[in-house]
C-alpha positions as CSV (number, residue, x, y, z in Angstrom):
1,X,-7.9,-9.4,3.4
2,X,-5.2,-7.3,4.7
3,X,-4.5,-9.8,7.1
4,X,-3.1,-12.3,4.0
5,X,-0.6,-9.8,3.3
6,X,1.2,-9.8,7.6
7,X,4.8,-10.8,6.5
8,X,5.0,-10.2,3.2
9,X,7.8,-7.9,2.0
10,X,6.8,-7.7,-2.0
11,X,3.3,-7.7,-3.3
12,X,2.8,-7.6,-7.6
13,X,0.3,-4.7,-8.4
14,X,-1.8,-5.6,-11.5
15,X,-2.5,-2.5,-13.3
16,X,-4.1,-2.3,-17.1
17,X,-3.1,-0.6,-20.4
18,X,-5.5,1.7,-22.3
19,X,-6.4,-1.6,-24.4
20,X,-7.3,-4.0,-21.1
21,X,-3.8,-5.8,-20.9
22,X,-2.4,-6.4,-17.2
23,X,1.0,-4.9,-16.0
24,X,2.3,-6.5,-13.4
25,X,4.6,-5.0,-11.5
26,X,6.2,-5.9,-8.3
27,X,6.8,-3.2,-5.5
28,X,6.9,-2.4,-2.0
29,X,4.0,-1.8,0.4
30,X,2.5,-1.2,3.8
31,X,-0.8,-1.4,5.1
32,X,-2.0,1.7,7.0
33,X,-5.1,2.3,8.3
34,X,-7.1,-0.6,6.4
35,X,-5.4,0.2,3.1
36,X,-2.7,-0.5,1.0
37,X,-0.2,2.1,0.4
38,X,3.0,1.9,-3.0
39,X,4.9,4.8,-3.4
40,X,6.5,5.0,-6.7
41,X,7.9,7.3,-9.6
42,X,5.3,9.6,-10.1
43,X,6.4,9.5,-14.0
44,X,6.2,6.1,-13.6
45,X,3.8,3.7,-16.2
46,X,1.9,2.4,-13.1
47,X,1.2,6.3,-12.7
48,X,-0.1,6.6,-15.9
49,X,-2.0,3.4,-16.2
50,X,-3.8,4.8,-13.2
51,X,-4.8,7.9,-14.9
52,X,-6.9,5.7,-17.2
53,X,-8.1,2.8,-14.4
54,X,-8.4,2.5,-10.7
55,X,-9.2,-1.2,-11.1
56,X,-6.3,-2.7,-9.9
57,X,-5.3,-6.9,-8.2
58,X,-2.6,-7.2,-6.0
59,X,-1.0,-10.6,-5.2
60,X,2.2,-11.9,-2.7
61,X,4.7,-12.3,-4.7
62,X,8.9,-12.7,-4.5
63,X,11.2,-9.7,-5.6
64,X,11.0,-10.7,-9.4
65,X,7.3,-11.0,-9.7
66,X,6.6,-14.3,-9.5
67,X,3.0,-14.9,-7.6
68,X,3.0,-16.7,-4.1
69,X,-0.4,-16.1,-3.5
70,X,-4.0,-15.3,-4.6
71,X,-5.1,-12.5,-6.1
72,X,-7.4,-9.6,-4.3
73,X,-9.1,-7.1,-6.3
74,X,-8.9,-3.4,-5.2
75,X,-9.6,0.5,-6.2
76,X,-6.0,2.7,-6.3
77,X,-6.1,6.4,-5.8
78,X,-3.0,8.5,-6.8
79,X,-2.6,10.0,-3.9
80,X,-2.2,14.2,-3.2
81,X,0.4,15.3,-0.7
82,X,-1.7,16.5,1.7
83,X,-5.3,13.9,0.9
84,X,-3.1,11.6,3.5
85,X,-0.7,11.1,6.6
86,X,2.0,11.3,3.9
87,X,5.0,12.0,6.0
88,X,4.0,9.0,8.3
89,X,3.5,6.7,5.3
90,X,6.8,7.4,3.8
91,X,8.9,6.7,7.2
92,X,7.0,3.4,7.8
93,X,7.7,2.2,4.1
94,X,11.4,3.6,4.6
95,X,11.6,1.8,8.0
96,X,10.0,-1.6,6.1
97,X,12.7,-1.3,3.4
98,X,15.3,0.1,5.6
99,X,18.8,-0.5,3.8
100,X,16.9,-1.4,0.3
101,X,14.9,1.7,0.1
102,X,18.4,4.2,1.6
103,X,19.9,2.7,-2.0
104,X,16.5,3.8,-4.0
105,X,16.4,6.9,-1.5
106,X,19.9,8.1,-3.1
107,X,19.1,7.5,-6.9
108,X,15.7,9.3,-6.8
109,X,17.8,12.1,-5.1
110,X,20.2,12.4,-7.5
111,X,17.8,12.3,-10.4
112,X,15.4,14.5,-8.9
113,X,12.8,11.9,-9.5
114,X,9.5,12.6,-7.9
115,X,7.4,10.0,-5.6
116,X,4.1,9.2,-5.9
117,X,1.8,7.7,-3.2
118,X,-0.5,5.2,-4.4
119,X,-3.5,3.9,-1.3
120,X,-5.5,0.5,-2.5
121,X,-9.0,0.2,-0.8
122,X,-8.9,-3.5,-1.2
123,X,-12.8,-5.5,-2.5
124,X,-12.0,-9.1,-2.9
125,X,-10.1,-12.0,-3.7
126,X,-10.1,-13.1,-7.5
127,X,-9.6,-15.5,-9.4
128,X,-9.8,-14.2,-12.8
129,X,-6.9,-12.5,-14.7
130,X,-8.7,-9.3,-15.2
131,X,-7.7,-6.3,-13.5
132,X,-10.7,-4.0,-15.3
C-alpha cells in the first residue's frame, strides 16, 4: 500500500470529530519503516481529533486537498519523543520539503510552536467515506 504513495509530495489525512464527521486535511509525509509518518502542531485539531480516534484514511492528494487517488484506511499514533527514530524522521521530512518546510521551520520557531509526530500503520484501501 505504501508503494501507491512512491512520488507523492501531499497526501489528505482523514481524521473524525467527536460526533463522526471527517477532517480532511492535507499535509506532508514520509514513509519510514513500513509506516506513515506527519509531523504537525502538536496543539493542532488533527492532534486532538486523535486523542478521541486512531481511525484515520489517507488519500494522494494536491497541496489544496483535492483527492488524486484512492483512499487507504489506517491506525495513527501520536507519537512520544523517544517511542521512535525521531531525529531521523524529522531530517528526512525536512530534506522531502527542503525549501517549503525551512519557511514553516522559521514560523514554528518564532512562535515557539511545538511539533508532533504522527506514524499511520496503514490496513486497507476504502471506498467508503468513513474514517471511524
Amino acid at each position: 500500500m505504501i508503494s501507491q504513495l512512491a512520488g507523492i509530495k501531499y497526501i489528505s489525512l482523514e481524521t473524525c470529530r467527536k460526533d463522526g464527521r471527517p477532517v480532511n486535511t492535507p499535509v506532508w509525509f514520509i514513509d519510514f519503516k513500513g509506516k506513515i509518518y506527519v509531523r504537525t502542531d502538536a496543539n493542532s485539531g488533527k492532534i486532538k481529533r486523535l486523542v478521541n480516534n486512531q481511525n484515520v484514511r489517507i488519500a494522494p492528494c494536491d497541496i489544496r486537498g483535492r483527492i488524486n487517488g484512492p483512499w487507504i484506511g489506517g491506525k495513527a499514533k501520536i507519537e512520544k519523543g523517544d517511542d521512535v527514530e525521531h531525529k531521523e524522521i524529522i531530517s528526512l521530512i525536512n530534506k522531502k520539503y527542503s525549501f517549503q518546510q525551512a519557511f514553516v521551520g522559521i514560523i514554528y520557531k518564532l512562535r515557539k510552536i511545538e511539533v508532533a509526530l504522527v506514524s499511520i500503520e496503514l490496513i486497507a484501501p476504502t471506498d467508503g467515506k468513513d474514517a471511524s
